[in-house]
N, C-alpha and C positions, 0 to 999 in steps of 0.2 A: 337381698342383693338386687341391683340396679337388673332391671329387664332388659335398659337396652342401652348401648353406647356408642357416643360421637367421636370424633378428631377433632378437640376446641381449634379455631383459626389461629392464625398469630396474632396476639394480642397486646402486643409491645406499646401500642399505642393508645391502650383503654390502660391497662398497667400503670405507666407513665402517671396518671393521676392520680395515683394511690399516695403521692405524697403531697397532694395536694387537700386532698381528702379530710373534710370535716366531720363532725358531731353535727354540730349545729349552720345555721345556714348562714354563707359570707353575704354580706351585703353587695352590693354593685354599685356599679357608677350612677344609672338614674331612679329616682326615688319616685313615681308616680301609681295609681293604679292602671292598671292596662295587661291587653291581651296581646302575648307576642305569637305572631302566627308564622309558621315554619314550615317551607314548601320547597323543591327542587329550585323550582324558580319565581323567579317575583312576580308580583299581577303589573309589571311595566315595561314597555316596547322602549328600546333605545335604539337607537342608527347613529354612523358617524354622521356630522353635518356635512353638507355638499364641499365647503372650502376645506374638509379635513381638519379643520380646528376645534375638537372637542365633540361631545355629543349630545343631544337631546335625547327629550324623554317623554313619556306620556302614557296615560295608565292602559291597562289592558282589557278594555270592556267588556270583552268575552272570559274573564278569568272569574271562574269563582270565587277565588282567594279576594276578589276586592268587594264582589256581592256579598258576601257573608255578613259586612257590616252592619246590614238593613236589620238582623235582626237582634245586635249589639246594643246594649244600655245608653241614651244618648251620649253619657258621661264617661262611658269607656275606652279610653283610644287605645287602637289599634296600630301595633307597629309589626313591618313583615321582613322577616330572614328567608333569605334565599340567591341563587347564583342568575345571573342573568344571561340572556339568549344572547352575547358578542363575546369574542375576544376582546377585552381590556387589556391593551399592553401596563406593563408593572410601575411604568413612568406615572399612567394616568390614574390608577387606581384611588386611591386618596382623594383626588379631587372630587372623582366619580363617586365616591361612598358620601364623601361630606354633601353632595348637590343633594342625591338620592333620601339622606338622611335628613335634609332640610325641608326640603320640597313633598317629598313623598313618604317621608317615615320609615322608609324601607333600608336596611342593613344588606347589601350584596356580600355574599360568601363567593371569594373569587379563587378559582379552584387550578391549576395550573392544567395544561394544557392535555399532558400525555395522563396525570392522575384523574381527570375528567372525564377523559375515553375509557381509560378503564373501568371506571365509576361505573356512568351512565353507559354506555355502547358497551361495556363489557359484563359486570353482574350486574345490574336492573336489567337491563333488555334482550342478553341472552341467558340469564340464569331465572331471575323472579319472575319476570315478566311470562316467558313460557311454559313455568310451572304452574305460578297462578293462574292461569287460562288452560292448565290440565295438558301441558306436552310433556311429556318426558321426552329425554336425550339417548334414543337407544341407538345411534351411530351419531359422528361427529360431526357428518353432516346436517341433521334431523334437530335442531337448536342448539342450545350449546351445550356443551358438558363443563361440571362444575371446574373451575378452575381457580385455585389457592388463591395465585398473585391477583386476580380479581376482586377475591373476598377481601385480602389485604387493602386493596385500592377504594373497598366500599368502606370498611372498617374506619381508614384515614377522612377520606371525604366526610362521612357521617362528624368524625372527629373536630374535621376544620368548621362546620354546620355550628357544633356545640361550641367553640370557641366564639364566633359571631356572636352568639346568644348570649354567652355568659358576659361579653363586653359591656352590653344594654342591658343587665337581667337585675332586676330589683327582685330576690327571692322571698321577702315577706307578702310583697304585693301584686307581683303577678302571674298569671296564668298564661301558660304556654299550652302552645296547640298545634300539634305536630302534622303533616297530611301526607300520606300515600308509603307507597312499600320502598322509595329513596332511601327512604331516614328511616328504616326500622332497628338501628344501631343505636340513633340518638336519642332514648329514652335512658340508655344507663349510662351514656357519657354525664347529660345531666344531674340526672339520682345521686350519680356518686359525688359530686359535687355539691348539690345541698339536696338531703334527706328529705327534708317538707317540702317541695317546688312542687308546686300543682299543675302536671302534667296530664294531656290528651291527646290520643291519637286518634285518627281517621285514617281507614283503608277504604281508598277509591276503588279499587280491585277485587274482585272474587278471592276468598280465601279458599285453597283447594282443601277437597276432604283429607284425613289422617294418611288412606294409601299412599296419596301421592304426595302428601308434603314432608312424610319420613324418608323421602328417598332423598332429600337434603342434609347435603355432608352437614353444614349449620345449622340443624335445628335446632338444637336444643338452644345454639345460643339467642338464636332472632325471638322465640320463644319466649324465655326469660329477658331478652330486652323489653320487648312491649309488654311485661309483666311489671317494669318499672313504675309505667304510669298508671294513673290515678282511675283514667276510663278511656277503653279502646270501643271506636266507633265501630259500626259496620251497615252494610247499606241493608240487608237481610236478615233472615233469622238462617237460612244456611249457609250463610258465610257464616257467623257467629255460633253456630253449632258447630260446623266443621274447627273452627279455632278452637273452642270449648273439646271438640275433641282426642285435638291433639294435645292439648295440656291436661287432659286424661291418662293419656297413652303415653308419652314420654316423658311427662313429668309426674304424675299425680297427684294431681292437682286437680277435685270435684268442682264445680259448680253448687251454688244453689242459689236459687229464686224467691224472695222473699219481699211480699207486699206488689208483686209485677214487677222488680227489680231483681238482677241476675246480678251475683256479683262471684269473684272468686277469692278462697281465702290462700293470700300469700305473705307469710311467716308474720302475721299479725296484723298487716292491711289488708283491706276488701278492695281488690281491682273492680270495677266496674264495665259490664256492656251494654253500650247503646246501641237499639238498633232502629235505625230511621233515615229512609231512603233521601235523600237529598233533592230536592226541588230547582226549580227554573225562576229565573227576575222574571216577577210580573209586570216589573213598572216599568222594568227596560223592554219587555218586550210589548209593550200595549204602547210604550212612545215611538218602536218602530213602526209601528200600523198604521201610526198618521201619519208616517213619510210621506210627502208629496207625491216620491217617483214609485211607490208600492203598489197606484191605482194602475197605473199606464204599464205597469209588468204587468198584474193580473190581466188587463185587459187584452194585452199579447199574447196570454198563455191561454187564457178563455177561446181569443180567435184562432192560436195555435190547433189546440184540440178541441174545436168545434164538436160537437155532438160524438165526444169519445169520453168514456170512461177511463178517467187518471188512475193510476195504480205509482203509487210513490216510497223508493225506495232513497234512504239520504246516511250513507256510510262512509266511514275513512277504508281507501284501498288496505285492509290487511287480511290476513291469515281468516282469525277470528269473527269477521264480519259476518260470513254465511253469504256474498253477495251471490257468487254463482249456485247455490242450492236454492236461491230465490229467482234465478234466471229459470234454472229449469223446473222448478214449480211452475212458472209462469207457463212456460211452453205446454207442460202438462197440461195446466187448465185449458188454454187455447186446444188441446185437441181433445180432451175428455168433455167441456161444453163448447163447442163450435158455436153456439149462439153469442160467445162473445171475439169472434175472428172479426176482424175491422173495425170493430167497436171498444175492447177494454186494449189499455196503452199502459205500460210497465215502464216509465221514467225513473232508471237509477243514478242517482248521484254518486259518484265515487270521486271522494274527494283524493288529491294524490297522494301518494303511499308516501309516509314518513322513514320507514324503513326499508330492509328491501335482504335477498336472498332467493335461493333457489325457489322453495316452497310457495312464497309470494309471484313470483313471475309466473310458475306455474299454473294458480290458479288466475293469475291477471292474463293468460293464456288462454288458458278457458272460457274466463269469463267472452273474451272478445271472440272467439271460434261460436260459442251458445251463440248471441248475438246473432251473428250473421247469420249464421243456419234457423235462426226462428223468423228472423224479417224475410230470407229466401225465401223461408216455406209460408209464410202466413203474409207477408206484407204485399200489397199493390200498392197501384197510384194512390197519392194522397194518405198511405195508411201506412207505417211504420209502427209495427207491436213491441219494439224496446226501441227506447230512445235513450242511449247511455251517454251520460254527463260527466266525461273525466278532468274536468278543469275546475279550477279553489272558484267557489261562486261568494257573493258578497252576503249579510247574514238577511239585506234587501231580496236579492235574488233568491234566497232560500224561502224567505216567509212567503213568497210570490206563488212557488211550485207548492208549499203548505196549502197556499189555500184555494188553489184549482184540485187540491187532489182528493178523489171520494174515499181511498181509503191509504194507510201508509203503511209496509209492508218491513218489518224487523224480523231477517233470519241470524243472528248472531247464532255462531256456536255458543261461543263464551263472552262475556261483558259483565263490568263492574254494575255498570249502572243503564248509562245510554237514555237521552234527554230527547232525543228525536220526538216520542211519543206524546211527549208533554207539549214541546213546542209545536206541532200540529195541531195538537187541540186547542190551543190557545188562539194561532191563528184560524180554524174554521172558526172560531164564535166570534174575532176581527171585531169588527164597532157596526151598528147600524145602518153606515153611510158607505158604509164598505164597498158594498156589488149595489146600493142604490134601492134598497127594496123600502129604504127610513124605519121608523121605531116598531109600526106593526110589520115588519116582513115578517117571511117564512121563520120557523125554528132553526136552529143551525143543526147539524147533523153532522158527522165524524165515524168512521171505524178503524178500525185497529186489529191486525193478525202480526202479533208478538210473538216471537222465543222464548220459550220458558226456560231458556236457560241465561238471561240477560235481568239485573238488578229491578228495572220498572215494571217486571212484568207483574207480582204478587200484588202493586198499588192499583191496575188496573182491572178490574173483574170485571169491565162488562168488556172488553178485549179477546179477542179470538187467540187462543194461544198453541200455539204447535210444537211439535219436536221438528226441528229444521232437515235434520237427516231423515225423515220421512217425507220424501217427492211429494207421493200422492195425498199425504192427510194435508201438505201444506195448498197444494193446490185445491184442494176439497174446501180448506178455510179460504183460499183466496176468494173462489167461485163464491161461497154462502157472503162472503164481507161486503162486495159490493150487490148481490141479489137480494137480501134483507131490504122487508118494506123498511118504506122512508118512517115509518110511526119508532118502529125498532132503535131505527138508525140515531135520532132523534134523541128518544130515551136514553140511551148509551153514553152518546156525545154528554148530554146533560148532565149524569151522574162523574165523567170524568172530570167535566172540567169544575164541579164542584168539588172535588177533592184536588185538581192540581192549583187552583186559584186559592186553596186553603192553605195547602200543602208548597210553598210558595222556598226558596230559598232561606229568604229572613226567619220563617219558620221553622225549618231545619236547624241552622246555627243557634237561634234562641232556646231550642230544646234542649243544644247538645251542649250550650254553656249553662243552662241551667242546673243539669244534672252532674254536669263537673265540678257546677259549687257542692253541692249535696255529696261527692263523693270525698270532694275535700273538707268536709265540714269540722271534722276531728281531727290535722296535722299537725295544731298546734296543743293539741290537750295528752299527747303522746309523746312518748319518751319513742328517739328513734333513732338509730345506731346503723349502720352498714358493715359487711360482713360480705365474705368473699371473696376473688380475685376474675378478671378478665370478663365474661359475661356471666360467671357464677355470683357477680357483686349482688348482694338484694339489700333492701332497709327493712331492717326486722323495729316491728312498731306495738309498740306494749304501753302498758297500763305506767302510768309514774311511779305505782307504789312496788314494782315488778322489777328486782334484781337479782344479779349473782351471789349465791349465795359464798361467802368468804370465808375461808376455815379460820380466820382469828376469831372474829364476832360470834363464830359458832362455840369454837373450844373456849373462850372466854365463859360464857353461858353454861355453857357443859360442866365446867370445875364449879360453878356457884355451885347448880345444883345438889337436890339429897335423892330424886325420887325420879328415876327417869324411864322416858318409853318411846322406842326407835322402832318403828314400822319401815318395813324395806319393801317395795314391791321387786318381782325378780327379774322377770326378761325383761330387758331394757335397762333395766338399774342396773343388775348385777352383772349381767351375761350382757352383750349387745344381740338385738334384735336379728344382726344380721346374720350372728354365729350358728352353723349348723351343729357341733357339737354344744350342746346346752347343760353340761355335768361343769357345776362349780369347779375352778380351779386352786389350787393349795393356799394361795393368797386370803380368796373371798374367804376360803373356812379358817381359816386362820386369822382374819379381822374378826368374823362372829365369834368365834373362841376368845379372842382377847375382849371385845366389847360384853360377852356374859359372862364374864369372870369377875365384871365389878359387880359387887351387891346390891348397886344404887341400879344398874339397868334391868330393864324388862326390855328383851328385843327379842322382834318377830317379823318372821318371813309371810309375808302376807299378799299371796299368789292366786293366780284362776286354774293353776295346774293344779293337775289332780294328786291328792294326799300319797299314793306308791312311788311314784316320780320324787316330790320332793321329800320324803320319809327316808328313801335310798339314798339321796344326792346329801343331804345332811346328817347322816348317820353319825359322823365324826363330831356332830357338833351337841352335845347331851344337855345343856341349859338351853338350845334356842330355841324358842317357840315358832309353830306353824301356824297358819290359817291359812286351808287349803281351797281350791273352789271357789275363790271368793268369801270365805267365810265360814261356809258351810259346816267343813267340819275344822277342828282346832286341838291344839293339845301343846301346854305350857312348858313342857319340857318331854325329852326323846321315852324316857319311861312314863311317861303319862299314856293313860287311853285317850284315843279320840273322843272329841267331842261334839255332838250336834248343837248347832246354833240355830234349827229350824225344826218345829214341830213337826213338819210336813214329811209322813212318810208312806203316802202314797205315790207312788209312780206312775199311777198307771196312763197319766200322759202322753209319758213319752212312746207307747203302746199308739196315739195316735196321730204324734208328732212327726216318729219318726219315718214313716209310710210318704210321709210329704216331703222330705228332706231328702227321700232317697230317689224320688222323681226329680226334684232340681239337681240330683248327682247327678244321675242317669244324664239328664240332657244340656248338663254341663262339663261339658268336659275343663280338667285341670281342679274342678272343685272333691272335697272330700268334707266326712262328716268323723268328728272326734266324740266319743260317748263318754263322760263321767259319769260318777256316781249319783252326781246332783242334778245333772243338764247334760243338754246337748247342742252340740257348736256347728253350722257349718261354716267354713274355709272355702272360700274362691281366692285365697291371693296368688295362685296358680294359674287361672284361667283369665281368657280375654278379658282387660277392664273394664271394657263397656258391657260387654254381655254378662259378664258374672257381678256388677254394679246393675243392671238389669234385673238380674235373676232374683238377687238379695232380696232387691225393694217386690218383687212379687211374691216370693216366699212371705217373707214379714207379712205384708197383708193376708197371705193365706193361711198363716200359720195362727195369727191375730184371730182371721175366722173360726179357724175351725176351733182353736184351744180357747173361747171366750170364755165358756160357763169353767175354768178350769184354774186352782191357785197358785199361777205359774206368769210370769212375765215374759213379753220374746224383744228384743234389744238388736239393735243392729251397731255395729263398730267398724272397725278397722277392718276388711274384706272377710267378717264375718256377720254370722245372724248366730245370737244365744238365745237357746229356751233353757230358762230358770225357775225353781220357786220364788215365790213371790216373798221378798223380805230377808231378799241373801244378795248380799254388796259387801264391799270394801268397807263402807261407812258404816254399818254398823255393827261389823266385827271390830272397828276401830274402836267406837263408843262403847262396846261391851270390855274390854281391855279396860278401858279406862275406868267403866265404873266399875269394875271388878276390885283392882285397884284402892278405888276410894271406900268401899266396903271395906277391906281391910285395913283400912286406916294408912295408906300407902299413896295418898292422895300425890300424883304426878307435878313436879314445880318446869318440867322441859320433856316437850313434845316432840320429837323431827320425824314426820314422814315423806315418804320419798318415793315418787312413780315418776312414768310416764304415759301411761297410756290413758285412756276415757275412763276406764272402771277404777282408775286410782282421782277421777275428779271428784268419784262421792266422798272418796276418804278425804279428801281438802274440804272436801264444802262440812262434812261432819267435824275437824277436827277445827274451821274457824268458829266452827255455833257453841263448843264446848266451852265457852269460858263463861258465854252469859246465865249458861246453865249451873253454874257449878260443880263440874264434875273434876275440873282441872282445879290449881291453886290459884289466886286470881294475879300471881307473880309470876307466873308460869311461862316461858319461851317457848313459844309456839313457833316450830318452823316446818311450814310445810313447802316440799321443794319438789317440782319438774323437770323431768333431764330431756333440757333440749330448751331453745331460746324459739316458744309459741305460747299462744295464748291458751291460758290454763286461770282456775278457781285459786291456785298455790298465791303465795307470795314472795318465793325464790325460785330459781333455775340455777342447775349444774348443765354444764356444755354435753356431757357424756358420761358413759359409764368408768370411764379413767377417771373425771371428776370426783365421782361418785366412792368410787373408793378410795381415791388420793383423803376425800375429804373424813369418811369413815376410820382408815388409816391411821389421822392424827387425833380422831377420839379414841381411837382405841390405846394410842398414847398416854391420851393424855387421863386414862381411865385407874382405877386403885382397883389391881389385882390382888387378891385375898389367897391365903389358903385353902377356907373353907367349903365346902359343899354348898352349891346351890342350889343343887336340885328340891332339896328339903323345901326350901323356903318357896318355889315357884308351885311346890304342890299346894303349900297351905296357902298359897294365895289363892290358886285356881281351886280351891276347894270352897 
């Protein structure tokens, strides 16, 4: 049973596509290769023209979306979807996309006016935006509380995004690449329109841990959207653990890691995560350094704070920034070392608040009341200890205050990434001719006191990092950042900007289209089908040779046949996995009744439960054979004795197994341990998934330890850990069946076996090796079938256990029931 459940949104508008909906992928209007890159807004500034007639355009230097290029294949062109920063009345539209389209490559998504506010002003920036920065909404006033017609508004938007896309979308040839938590809809709008489109995303933003991202009425569905594509970026490995898991916790859906690649398995594709912090233009920023007007600013800010110690802070006015817990760090250091009163200068920039609300005024409140109370108390003639910069400065004027400043000071609470750190280092190391010192001047030198809760901070190690909400530890780092010899200082600098000068923008996008190809490297060599409705849509991606299995093609096979043998596994097959009562019902025994009533079958219940369980549950059924435990023991009809299938009878194992299984009960709670005859199971699919997924893989290795010198196996599955004897499976009670069989001259011409779970992949993998072996007829219909559309050893699937017997059902149809006693004959075989 499901752990936990949502209220799907209204989805009338992802729906809607379903008749649109392919197999295979539609082609599009342009036929090229190329990368379409998909972002809220475009990397292009437009304004009306002064006479009102029409409007210009021009790229957006500061946008990422246009730097990413540099590290793009020369030969790859790039084209970009997204809405742009004006109202375009509906007259001009068309003309404005054909310019945009010609000139710039770029497709505008033009969004109406009131569905726009909703959009963006209503869930992005007061729903994602505050949760992914860790707020929750616990009054109305305190960010926003989720609200439906919102989601609906983001739902459509995302929707109108995907439609743009698909206008331009060559789906054999190219890759899309999606950026930030805007569009986290438009991965299955896509999907579900062509099944192979090799899709990526990047989240610019902090992905909040599981606590707080289940408190979203939508998760499951945003969840399963970016499960669509191919590979989801992230800037950290804790954003990317936090994602990982939450698609643990609400979905069940593990990870795992293989070769330094993380990928996740979803219904027969491997999502991929990338994690690699995003970089800054070196070339754009080393061509602003020979600005002409960059010397005569430095030279102003030099005579500014003559013989003072810069302290530089460069943030946009919000919530999130930390500006005033860095004001009063400052003040702190000022009265905890008094050696630097008149002497260190705290310049923060605050660029103007883009948003705005209670919360924000109030700490823009703050901030300005800190302020004056520290230049009151510490400032005289000629000495001002904060110097606050609330006006948009030029990226000129920025790199100016970079490079007079000894050290730059980041208290974000929360942040995606934050680039500040990098463009400082770049401008101290400036060019040689910079401050005039020529080719042998001094070493450059640079420090750095980060939040450790902002994206650059894990790239920078030789960086001072703090918890912002501690006053005094940040002042303590402030005080050591600029008191550090200059040798220190020096070293530091040198090692960063050898990683950000590496670590470069171009660098980042080359990585991250690299590994997109490699995750798409199989969508063509896979049969891929969609499945679902609303955000439940997923592309279930399998092997070619991998189908439903048909009851004609079966029962056809079935009547040739002289000599047959039907393995059933039980829960899951028979029973659904999810049924709390587990006692066969009249039907099932009633199919095995009619299926062992022909002479020609041999069929067997072939289970991990223990032989009293299904001994009681099949009592009604007198020809069907058991194989209980896995194998272990067996017996070919209801009066037969049990039978061992393993020499091993000694226990005394489980005498040391079980001392250790009962420690991981004890300090897991919701887990328990089931004792057979043959083994022993523990069970956490009760308890926390991570922690009882925890617990598992420590047991296993300790169980591993301590039972080595011992001839017993320990397995881990489906939120269990098995301790076994060694040489008891599905598969080789399967193989024994058969050559039993061929011993009596009853050699099998039709095989069907039938699981779902991991212990029924040995019985597949034994029952395709049996032909080359001779044990079967070499005419012989071998079907082996999975219930459930995943990847599995079989080479059929049924959808369910309704399948499963609908399909059993018409063999037993289509079966020649006899008069005679069977029983007789199932002994002299088993004999």
């Amino acid at each position: 049973m499901q752990r936990t459940m949502t209220t799907p949104g209204t989805l009338a508008e992802l729906d809607e596509e379903r008749a649109g909906s392919v197999t295979s992928d539609v082609p599009s209007s342009l036929a090229s290769d190329r990368l379409i890159v998909v972002a809220n807004t475009l990397p292009v500034r437009c304004e009306r023209r002064p006479d009102g007639r029409g409007w210009s355009f021009c790229w957006d230097e500061d946008s990422l979306l246009l730097h990413l290029r540099d590290g793009l294949p020369e030969d790859m062109e790039v084209l970009y979807v997204g809405s742009l920063r004006a109202d375009v009345p509906g007259a001009e539209q068309d003309d404005v996309a054909q310019a945009l389209l010609d000139r710039f490559r770029c497709v505008p998504a033009f969004l109406p006016k009131d569905l726009s506010d909703r959009f963006y002003h209503g869930f992005c920036k007061q729903t994602l935006w505050p949760l992914f920065h860790y707020m929750l909404p616990f009054t109305s006033a305190h960010s926003g509380r989720f609200d439906r017609s919102q989601w609906e508004a983001y739902v459509l938007a995302n929707k109108l995004f995907s439609q743009r896309v698909i206008e331009v979308l060559n789906p054999e040839d190219d890759y899309v690449w999606i950026h930030d938590y805007h569009l986290l809809a438009l991965p299955s709008f896509l999907r579900r329109r062509f099944n192979r489109l090799r899709i990526g995303f990047f989240l610019h933003s902090p992905f909040p841990s599981s606590e707080l991202y289940r408190s979203l009425p939508v998760r499951d569905e945003i969840l399963k959207s970016l499960l669509n594509c191919d590979l989801i970026g992230f800037h950290t490995f804790d954003y990317a653990r936090h994602f990982l898991s939450c698609c643990s916790r609400m979905l069940g859906i593990e990870y795992q890691s293989k070769r330094g690649y993380i990928g996740l398995d979803y219904f027969g594709r491997t999502v991929g995560i990338k994690i690699m912090p995003v970089g800054i233009n070196m070339t754009q920023l080393q061509t602003q350094l020979r600005l002409p007007d960059l010397e005569w600013r430095v030279a102003d800010l030099r005579k500014q704070f003559d013989g003072k110690t810069v302290m530089l802070g460069v943030d946009d006015m919000d919530i999130f920034k930390g500006i005033n817990l860095k004001v009063l760090a400052f003040e702190q250091m000022l009265r905890t070392h008094a050696k630097w009163q008149g002497r260190a200068v705290l310049v923060q920039i605050a660029n103007p608040r883009g948003g705005s609300g209670k919360d924000l005024e109030n700490i823009q409140a703050e901030i300005d009341e800190s302020c004056r109370r520290i230049n009151g108390q510490f400032g005289r003639p000629g000495y001002i200890p904060v110097v606050l910069v609330d006006r948009a400065l030029s990226s000129v004027e920025r790199m100016a205050y970079y490079t007079v400043a000894e050290c730059v000071v980041v208290t974000a609470v929360r942040d995606g990434m934050n680039l500040t750190p990098y463009e400082y280092i770049v401008c101290r190391q400036g060019f040689p001719d910079l401050d005039g010192s020529g080719d042998d001047g001094p070493r450059r030198k640079s420090m750095l006191v980060v939040s450790e809760f902002i994206g650059c901070s894990p790239s920078l190690s030789g960086a001072i990092r703090v918890n912002p909400w501690n006053i005094d530890a940040t002042a303590e780092a402030m005080n050591e950042s600029i008191a550090l010899p200059e040798n220190e200082k020096q070293l530091r600098h040198e090692k960063h900007y050898r990683y950000v000068n590496s670590h470069d923008v171009a660098y980042w996008s080359k990585s991250y289209i690299h590994d997109l190809e490699r995750s798409c490297r199989d969508h063509f060599r896979r049969r891929c089908w969609g499945i679902g409705l609303g955000f439940g849509f997923r592309v279930v991606a399998l092997d070619r040779n991998f189908k439903k299995l048909t009851v004609d093609s079966i029962v056809t096979d079935y009547k040739k046949s002289k000599s047959r043998v039907i393995l059933l596994d039980y829960d899951g097959t028979l029973v659904p996995q999810t049924t709390i009562n587990k006692t066969p019902n009249e039907s099932v025994v009633k199919i095995m009744n009619a299926l062992c009533a022909d002479k020609k079958n041999v069929v067997f219940i072939v289970s991990g439960r223990g032989r009293d369980s299904l001994e009681k549950w099949f009592s009604p059924c007198p020809d069907l054979g058991i194989a209980a435990e896995h194998g272990y023991f067996t017996r070919w009809t209801r009066d037969e004795q049990w039978q061992l299938n393993n020499q091993c009878s000694d226990f005394g194992w489980m005498q040391m197994a079980k001392p250790v299984m009962n420690l991981y009960t004890e300090a897991t709670d919701g887990s328990s341990i089931e004792t057979k005859e043959s083994a022993l199971v523990w069970h956490h699919q009760d308890a926390d998934p991570g922690f009882g997924s925890s617990q598992a893989k420590e047991m296993l290795d300790h169980l591993e330890s301590v039972l080595a010198n011992e001839p017993v196996c320990v397995k881990s599955g489906q939120h269990i850990v098995e301790v076994k004897p060694q040489g008891v499976s599905k598969g080789v009670v399967a193989e024994k069946i058969l050559s039993t069989l061929t011993g009596n001259e009853r050699q099998a011409d039709f095989v069907l076996c039938i699981g779902d779970d991991r212990s029924d992949e040995d019985m597949f993998e034994q029952i395709a090796d049996i032909m080359r072996r001779s044990i079967v007829d070499p005419q012989t219909s071998l079907y082996a079938c999975t219930v459930g559309q995943k990847p599995s050893k079989a080479k059929y699937y049924l959808d369910d256990t309704n399948d499963v017997l609908s399909m059993l059902e018409a063999l037993a149809d289509a079966s020649e029931v006899t008069d005679s006693p069977e029983a007789e004959e199932r002994t002299s075989i088993s004999e």
